[in-house]
Phi, psi and omega in degrees: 000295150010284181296318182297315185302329187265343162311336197237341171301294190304333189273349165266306201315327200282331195282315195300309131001282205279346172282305148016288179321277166295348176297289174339318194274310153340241189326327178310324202275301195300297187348293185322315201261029166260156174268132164286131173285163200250134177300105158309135189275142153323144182261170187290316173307325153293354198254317177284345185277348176281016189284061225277092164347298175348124205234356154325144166311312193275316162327321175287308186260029106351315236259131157306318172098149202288156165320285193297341202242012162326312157320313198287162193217141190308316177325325209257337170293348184263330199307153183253347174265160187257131196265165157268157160302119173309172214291300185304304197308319167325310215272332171281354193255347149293338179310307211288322176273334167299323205268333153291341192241002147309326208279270174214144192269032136359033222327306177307281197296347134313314152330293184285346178294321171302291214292320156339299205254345198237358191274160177294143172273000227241002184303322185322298207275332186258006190282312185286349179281306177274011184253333178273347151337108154247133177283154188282048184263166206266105182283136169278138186295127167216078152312116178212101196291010168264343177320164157293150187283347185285290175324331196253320165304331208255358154305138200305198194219136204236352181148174190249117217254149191215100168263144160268162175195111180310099188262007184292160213290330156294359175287268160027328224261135201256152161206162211030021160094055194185125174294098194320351163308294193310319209305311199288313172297333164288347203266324166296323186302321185302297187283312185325322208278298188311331190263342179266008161291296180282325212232154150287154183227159165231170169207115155229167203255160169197118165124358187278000183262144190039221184223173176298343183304160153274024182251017187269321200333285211281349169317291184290299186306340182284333211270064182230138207218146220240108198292310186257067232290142206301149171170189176279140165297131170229129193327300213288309159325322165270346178262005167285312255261287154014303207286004199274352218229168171227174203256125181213324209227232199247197212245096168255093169284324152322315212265352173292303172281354155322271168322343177275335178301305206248016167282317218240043159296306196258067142218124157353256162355140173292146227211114188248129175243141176222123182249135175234121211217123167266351189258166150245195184274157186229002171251080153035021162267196166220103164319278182343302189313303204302313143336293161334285190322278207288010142271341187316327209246327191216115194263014172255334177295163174215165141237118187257131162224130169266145174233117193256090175081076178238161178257206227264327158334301198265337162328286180345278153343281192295308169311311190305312185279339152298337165252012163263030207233359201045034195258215164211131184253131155251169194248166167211112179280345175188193189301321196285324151316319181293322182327270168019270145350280176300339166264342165301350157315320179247352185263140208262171208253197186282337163283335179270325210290317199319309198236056179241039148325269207334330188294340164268191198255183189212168185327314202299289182304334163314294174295347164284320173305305177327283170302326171308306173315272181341305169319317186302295179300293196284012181276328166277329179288312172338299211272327175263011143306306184302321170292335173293321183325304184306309205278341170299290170326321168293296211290337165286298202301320213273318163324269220282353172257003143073042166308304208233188184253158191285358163297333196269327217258327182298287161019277151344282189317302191283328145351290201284322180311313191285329171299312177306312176300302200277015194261348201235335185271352195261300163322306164327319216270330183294334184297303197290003197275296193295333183308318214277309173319331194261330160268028159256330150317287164317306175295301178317307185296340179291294185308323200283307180299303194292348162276323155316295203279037159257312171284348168309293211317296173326295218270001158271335149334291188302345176231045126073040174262134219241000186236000000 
């Protein structure tokens, strides 16, 4: 009894087991014989819509550049004869227009199919090369002890300054109720900053060593130094530089210009020395010689010398070493003279102001700005001639092999014409863009000089200079 009962449990358990089974093997097999979907390909008219028409400058250098025409080097996109496509290159872009235009004869969507296989790669490089155009005018010097240290920095640089500057024991000597010492160091302090526009400046000193005694005599004539080391003017550096020395011993003015010779061995530049003097020479040297010496080699060096309160001996003197120095002398009779004196050196004269319009750019240069641009610009119309060359050409072939129907093709034909006009009218417009930067440019600089030789103007007023 037993046994049947576990015989007939077992024999459903086994039918339950094996149905199980095949139910399984079942669904594993339909799982199989189902299809999995296939990733539809994109069609060419879907593919095209990533083709962008758009004729903007960023549009342009936008463009990937055709499929076909990679290969081409800007030289050849530049070239002035009209090229043909080459034979390999045909046979792939007719293949390439049969299988398309199986699709669709569409003119538009032919059209981005040109720009797809044929278009220039090269807009990118050259659009951004004319968008970076600046013009080249010539900045102008306008020395101004009111600039900016920025300003001042960034003016070219025109040549190099040597102040000599008499510290001898006549100096002590008061006019106008004031030590011409004191007198001379505000006057300098002045000219430095004005001569330090244009120029490197050095300022050495001489007589400032030992006394008047003789027994001081070779001490004070060897002791001439040079305080302030040739470099770009820095205010505060050069008016410390003042505080370093008193007025004490005796006049080597020779051996001042000596030392100016030979600060200006290495050096390039034209090389200006302006001695400021109560004196004459008093260490048994000869200024005049020394003068000489140091123009002998470079007719662009000069010695200008101010004589500050001097009597008619040392005027002598001091004229004879300025013009053998190829220089100039002036006198300054009291402080204000001196003031005075010393910025005439540097303040341009009624004359200079008269013609100092020229310092700015003028119709001519302008129009050299011009034409330098223009080269820039007709180097992109280059590239999109060349580029219409190609598509005139696909638009013959898809003609002569009778892709499309002529009517689609006449179409085409104008499609590609209206691009090239506004691709060449779009180029017009960039041109007025960069013409107004460049007379924007001009006009600032015009403003800058005219406002300078207006503040000239003022300030020769203002000190009664009549030259």
């Amino acid at each position: 009894m037993f046994r049947r009962v576990f015989v007939s449990v077992f024999m459903v358990l086994l039918l339950f087991i094996t149905a199980c089974s095949d139910d399984e093997t079942t669904e594993a097999k339909n799982e199989k014989d189902v299809k999995q979907p296939v990733k539809k390909e994109q069609t060419i008219t879907e593919e095209l819509t990533s083709i962008s028409l758009a004729l903007t400058r960023g549009d342009l250098k936008g463009q990937q550049g055709g499929t076909l025409v990679t290969g081409t080097s800007l030289e050849e996109d530049l070239a002035d004869e009209e090229t043909e496509i080459d034979p390999a290159t045909k046979d792939k872009l007719i293949t390439e227009l049969k299988k398309i235009t199986e699709e669709t004869q569409n003119p538009k969507d032919l059209q981005k199919v040109l720009v797809q296989l044929l278009g220039s790669n090269h807009y990118k490089e050259i659009i951004e090369k004319a968008e970076n155009f600046e013009p080249d005018f010539e900045e102008p010097f306008l020395p101004d002890p009111e600039k900016s240290k920025e300003e001042v920095e960034n003016e070219p640089k025109k040549g190099k300054a040597i102040i000599l500057l008499d510290a001898s024991s006549s100096m002590l000597l008061k006019v106008d109720n004031q030590l011409k010492m004191d007198i001379a160091k505000k006057a300098v302090k002045r000219f430095g900053e004005a001569i330090g526009q244009e120029n490197d400046v050095s300022l050495v000193v001489y007589g400032h060593k030992g006394s008047e005694s003789d027994a001081d005599k070779a001490l004070s004539c060897t002791g001439i130094e040079e305080v302030y080391p040739m470099g770009s003017y820095k205010k505060e550096a050069f008016e410390k530089s003042l505080t370093t020395f008193k007025s004490k011993g005796w006049t080597p003015l020779a051996g001042a210009i000596k030392k100016a010779s030979e600060m200006s061995k290495n050096y390039d530049e034209n090389i200006t020395v302006y001695i400021v003097s109560d004196g004459v020479e008093t260490c048994d040297g000869d200024p005049v010689k020394e003068a000489k010496s140091f123009v002998k080699d470079n007719e662009e060096r000069s010695v200008n010398i101010i004589g500050f309160h001097v009597d008619q001996d040392a005027e002598n003197q001091l004229k004879k070493v300025s013009e053998a120095g190829n220089g100039d002398y002036f006198a300054a009779n009291s402080a204000d003279d001196l003031k005075t004196t010393i910025e005439k050196e540097w303040l341009p004269s009624y004359i200079d102001l008269a013609w100092a319009f020229t310092k700015a750019p003028d119709a001519w240069e302008r129009l050299d700005e011009y034409d330098r641009f223009d080269v820039e610009l007709e180097a992109i119309k280059d590239i999109i001639k060349k580029e219409k060359e190609r598509f005139d050409q696909a638009v013959n072939i898809i003609r002569d092999e009778e892709m499309i129907e002529s009517a689609a093709n006449d179409e085409l034909r104008e499609l590609v014409s209206e691009r090239y006009s506004k691709m060449i009218d779009e180029m017009g417009r960039f041109r007025s863009f960069k013409i107004d930067e460049i007379d924007k440019r001009s006009e600032e600089i015009h403003k800058r000089v005219e406002k300078w030789t207006e503040r000239m103007r003022q300030r020769k007023e203002e000190r009664g200079d009549m030259f």
